[in-house]
N, C-alpha and C positions, 0 to 999 in steps of 0.2 A: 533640809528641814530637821528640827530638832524634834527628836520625841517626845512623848505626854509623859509628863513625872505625874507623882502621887499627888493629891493636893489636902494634903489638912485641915484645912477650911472648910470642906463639905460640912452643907447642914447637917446632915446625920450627924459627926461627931467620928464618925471612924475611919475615917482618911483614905476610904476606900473611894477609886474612882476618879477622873478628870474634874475639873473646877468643873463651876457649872457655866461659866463664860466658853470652855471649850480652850483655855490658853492652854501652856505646856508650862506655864511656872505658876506659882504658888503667890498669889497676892499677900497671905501673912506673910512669905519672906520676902516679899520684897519692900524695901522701907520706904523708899518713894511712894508708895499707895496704887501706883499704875502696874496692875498685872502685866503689862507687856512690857513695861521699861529692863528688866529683866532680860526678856528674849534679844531684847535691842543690843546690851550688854556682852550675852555672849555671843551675837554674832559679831560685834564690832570684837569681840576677839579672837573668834577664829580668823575672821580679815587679816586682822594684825599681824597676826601666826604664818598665816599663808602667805603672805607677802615674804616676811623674813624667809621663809619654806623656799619661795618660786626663787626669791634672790640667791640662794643658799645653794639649792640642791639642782640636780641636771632632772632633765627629763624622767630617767630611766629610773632614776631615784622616788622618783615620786609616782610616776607608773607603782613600781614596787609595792608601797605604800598600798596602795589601792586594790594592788592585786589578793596584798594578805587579809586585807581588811575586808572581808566579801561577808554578807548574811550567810547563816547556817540553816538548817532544814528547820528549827525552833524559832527565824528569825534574830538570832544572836549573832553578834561579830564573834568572826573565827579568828582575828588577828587577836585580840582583846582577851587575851585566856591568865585566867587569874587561877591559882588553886586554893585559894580559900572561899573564892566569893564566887557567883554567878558573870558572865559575860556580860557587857553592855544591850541592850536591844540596837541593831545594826538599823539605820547607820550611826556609825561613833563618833565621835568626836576629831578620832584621829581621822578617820575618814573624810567626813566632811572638811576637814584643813586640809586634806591630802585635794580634794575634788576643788576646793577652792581657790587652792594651789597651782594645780592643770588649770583649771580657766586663767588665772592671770599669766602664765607662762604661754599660755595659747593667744591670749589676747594684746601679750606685750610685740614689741615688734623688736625682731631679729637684730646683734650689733654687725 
């Protein structure tokens, strides 16, 4: 599941806070008009990702993955470490392809 981003549209005016539908994207950005078209979007690219990922990489490789990318005591991915900017809130992006990743390599069947 993806996290809650900011939404700018809030009635108030200060961009504080979830929509008020409760999505995780922002319907000003999305130009289609459907606040969920969005989430649909990136999940059909983490899929994408994961695919290439399960084909790509072994197992152990993608364990790894998942191992580094673990929440911190704040909630923040530990793999995700930036020194200018804040960490992601966990789980990341990379994570979620890494988990997406394991389920297709789990669910594929053995050559």
């Amino acid at each position: 599941m993806i996290g809650p981003l900011r939404c700018r549209s809030r009635i108030d005016g200060t961009g504080n806070g979830m929509h008020q539908c409760g999505s995780s994207v922002c319907c000003r950005d999305n130009p289609m008009g459907d606040p969920h078209h969005m989430a649909t979007e990136t999940t059909n690219q983490i899929q994408s990702i994961a695919e290439v990922l399960a084909a790509s990489f072994s197992a152990i490789a993608v364990s790894r993955i998942l191992g580094e990318h673990v929440p911190d005591s704040t909630g923040h991915c530990r793999g995700c470490w930036y020194p200018t900017t804040a960490s992601p809130v966990w789980p990341c992006r990379l994570w979620e392809i890494g988990h997406e990743a394991e389920r297709i390599k789990q669910a594929s069947p053995r050559p």
